[in-house]
Structure formats: C-alpha cells, structure tokens
C-alpha positions in Angstrom: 10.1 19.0 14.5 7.5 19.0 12.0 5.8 15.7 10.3 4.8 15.1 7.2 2.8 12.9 5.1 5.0 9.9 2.6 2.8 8.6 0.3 4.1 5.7 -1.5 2.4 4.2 -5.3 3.4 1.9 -7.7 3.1 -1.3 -9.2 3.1 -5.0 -7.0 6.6 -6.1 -5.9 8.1 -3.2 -6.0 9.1 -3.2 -2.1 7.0 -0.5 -1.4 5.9 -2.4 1.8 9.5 -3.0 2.8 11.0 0.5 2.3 7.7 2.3 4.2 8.1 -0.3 7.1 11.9 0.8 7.2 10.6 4.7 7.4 8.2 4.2 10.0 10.8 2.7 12.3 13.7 4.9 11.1 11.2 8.3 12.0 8.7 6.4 14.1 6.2 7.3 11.8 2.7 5.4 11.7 2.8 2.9 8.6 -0.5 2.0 6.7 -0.5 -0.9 4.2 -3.5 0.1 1.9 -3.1 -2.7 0.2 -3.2 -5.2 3.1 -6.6 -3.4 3.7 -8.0 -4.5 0.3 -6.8 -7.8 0.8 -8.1 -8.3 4.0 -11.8 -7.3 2.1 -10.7 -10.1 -0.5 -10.4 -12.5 1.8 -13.9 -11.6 3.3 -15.6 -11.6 0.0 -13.8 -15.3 -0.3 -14.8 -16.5 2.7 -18.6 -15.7 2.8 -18.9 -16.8 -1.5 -19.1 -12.6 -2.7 -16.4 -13.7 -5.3 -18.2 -16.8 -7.1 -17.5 -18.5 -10.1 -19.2 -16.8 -12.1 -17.7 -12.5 -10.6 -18.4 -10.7 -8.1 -21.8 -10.7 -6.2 -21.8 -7.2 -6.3 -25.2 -6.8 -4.0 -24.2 -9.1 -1.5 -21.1 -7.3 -1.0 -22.3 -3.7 -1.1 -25.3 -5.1 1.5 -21.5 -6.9 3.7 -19.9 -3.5 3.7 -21.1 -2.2 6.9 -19.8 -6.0 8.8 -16.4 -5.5 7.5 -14.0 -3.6 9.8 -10.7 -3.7 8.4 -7.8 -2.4 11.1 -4.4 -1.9 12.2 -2.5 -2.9 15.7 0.8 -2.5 16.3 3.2 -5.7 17.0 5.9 -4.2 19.1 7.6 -7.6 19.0 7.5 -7.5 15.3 8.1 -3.8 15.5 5.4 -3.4 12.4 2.1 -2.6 12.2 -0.8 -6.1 11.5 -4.1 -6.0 9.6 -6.7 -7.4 11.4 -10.7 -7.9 9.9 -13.4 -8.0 12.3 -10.8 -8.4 14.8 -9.1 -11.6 13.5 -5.3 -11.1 12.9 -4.5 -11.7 9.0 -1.5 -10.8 8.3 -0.5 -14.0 7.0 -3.3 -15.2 4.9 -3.7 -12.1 2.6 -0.1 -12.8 1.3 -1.3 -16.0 -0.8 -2.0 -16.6 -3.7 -5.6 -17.2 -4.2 -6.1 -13.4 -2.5 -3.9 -11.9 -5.0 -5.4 -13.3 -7.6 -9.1 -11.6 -6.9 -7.8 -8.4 -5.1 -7.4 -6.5 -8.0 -11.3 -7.0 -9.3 -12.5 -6.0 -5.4 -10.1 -3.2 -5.5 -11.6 -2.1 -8.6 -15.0 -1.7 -7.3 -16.2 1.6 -6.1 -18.4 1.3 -2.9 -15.0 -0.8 -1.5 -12.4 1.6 -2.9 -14.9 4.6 -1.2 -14.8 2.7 2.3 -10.9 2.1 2.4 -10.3 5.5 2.0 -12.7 7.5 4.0 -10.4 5.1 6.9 -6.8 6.0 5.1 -7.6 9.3 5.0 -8.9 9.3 8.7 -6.2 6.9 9.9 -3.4 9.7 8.3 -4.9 13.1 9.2 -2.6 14.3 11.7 0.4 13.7 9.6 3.6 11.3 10.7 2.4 9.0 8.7 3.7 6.3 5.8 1.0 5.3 3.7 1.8 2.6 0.8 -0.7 1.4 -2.5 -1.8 2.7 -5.4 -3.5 5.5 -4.9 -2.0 7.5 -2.4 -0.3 10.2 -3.9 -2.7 10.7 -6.7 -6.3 10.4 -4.9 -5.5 9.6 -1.2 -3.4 12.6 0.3 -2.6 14.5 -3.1 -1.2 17.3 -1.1 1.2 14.7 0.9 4.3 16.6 1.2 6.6 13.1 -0.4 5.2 11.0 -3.1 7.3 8.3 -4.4 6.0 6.0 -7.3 8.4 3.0 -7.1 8.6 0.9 -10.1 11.1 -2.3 -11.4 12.2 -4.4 -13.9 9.6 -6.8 -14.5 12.0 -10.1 -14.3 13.4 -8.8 -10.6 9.8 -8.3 -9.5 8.4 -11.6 -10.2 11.2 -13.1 -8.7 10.9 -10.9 -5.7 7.4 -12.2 -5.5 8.5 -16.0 -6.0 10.8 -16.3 -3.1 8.1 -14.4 -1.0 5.4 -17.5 -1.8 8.2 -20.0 -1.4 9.7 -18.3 2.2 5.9 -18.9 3.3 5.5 -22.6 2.0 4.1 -21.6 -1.3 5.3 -23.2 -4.5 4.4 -21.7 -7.9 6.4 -21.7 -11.3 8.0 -18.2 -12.9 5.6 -17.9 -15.5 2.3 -18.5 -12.6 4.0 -15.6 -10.7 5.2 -13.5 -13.7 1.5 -14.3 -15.1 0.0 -12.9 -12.0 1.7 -9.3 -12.0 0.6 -8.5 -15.3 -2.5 -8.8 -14.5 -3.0 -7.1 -11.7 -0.7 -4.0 -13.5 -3.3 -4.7 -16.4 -6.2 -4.7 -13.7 -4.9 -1.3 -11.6 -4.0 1.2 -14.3 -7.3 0.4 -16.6 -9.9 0.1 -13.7 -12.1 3.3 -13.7 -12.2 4.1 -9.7 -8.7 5.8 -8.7 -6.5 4.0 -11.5 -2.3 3.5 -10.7 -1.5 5.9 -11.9 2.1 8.6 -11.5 1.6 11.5 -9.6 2.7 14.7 -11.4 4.9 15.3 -8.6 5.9 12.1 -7.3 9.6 11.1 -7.5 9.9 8.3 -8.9 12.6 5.4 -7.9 13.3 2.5 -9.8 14.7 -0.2 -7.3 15.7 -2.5 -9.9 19.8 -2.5 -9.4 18.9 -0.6 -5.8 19.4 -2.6 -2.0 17.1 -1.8 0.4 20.0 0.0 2.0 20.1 2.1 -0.5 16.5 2.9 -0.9 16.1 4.0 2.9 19.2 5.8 2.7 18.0 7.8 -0.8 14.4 8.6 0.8 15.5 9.6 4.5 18.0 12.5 2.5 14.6 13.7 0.6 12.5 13.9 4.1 15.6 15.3 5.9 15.2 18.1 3.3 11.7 18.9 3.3 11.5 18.6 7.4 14.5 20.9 7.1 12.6 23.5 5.0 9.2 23.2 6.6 10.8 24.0 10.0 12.6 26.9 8.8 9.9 28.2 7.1 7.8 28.0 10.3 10.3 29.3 11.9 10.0 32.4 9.4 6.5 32.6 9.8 6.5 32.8 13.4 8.9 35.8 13.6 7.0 37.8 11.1 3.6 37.1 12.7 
C-alpha cells in the first residue's frame, strides 16, 4: 500500500502532538515533532547565555549552529519517538515553561528556521511520515498529500496547557498560561520567516468539543480515502503503461 505525507499546523495546545503520535502508531508511520526540534535549540541558546537579558545574541548563535545536532530515537517502551540535542535525551526539559517562553523569538529567526528544515524535509523524504508544527503544510512539504490546521477555543487550550505543567510538577496561574499562548500566537503568525499560517488546502479541525477518540477516528477516514485513491490510481497507471 502506498504512504503518504500528514502534515499537521496550527496554533500551541491544540493536540497536534497527541493526535500525530496516535497516527504514527495507528499506521506505523514515522512521527516528527518540529516543534520539539526548536525547543531543543531554545534550550541550547539557554544554556550556553545566546538568549540574554537584553535578546538574542544573534552572532553567537549563528557562529553555535554548526555544534547543535538536534535528533530523533525511537522509545519502543514509550512507543513514541524522543528529541535528543547533541545526544542528550530532552524530552522532558523542553516542555517547561521557561523554553516556551523564548521559543517563539528563536523560532523566528532565519538561519535556525533554515537548519530545522533542511533536517524535516530530509527526515520526511520517503514519505510514511507525520510531521507536526507550524509550518508544515504551508513551507515544509506543501505538496504533502494531508494537511490539517488544528485550531481551539482559547479557554480549552490554556487549560489543556495548565494541567500539562501541573501533571509534570509545574504550578502556574490561568492568566500566566493563558498569557503565554497569546503570545506565542502573536509571535508565530507576525514573524517574517515561514509565519502560521492556513494552508489553502489544509482541512482544518477545530478540536474544541472533539475527544481524542474522535480526532483519530475523523483523520484515519480522510487517509483511508486518499491511500484508497492513490492505489487505485496506481493501479490505473500501471495497466495503461
């Protein structure tokens, strides 16, 4: 059976993360968080005092660019794909708080943004792949067979995110969280280098009211389509050839 490229945009908290996990296992499908990959560059920058008080040292981190490795390993335990940089695992510390608050800004800027996807785009070349972020559809694979742009209620996303801090020992007020969100929104659809923005042809699925249930089960009907029409027109093709 054929394979096809799911790209996945839209704004933070969405559960894009969540429902492109549940496709990879459901197709066994390679999943990429693109966003994980920008936060694992965060925490770098954070680390080694690129992101000052003052900005960004924009030198120092186009001169780091070449010692940052950002990659993926499989957990088969976990049954989901970790972020590693420079071969340390991650996965944890790009969740919190203080990386979300400056990933936007490094996101923005265009020698990172260049890096991340010369690797997404070599990472997701031979197709079977899930790719989640902000950019996909629109700049990363624009000819992905599926693009979703998943969107929700404000209110429902912040409190999404809230529990998310708090499950990991993380204790902020509504307002910090809700705060937080618009800012990055603000910070990803205004920046200059690959903006959020909707892809003409994405589908878009508000998962306000939806379960994740609900999601997987709406999505798998849409690539159970388009694998059922790319095969038979292969199939066409081959007879007529």
């Amino acid at each position: 059976m054929s394979k096809i490229t799911v790209a996945i945009d839209g704004y933070s908290s969405c559960g894009k993360s969540t429902l492109a996990k549940a496709l990879a296992q459901k197709l066994n499908y390679n999943y990429i968080d693109t966003g994980a990959m920008y936060r694992a560059v965060t925490i770098y920058c954070l680390r080694n005092k690129i992101i000052t008080p003052n900005g960004v040292d924009l030198l120092k981190l186009k001169n780091s660019l070449n010692d940052i490795e950002v990659s993926f390993k499989y957990n088969h335990v976990s049954k989901s794909s970790e972020v590693f940089l420079n071969g340390e695992h991650v996965d944890k510390e790009i969740r919190s708080m203080e990386v979300a608050n400056h990933v936007s800004i490094i996101a923005s800027i265009k020698e990172v943004r260049e890096k991340m996807v010369t690797l997404q785009r070599e990472m997701g070349k031979y197709k079977g792949v899930i790719m989640d972020g902000r950019d996909i559809g629109s700049f990363v694979f624009p000819n992905a067979e599926l693009k979703l742009f998943m969107t929700a209620d404000n209110a429902v996303r912040t409190q999404r995110r809230l529990d998310e801090l708090s499950s990991k020992g993380e204790y902020y007020t509504f307002e910090d969280v809700r705060h937080n969100l618009e800012k990055r929104d603000n910070d990803d659809t205004t920046r200059k280098e690959n903006p959020l923005i909707q892809a003409k042809d994405a589908i878009v699925l508000d998962n306000t009211d939806l379960t994740k249930e609900d999601q997987l089960e709406f999505v798998i009907k849409l690539i159970d389509d388009l694998l059922l029409t790319k095969d038979e027109f292969n199939q066409v093709s081959k007879k007529i050839s």
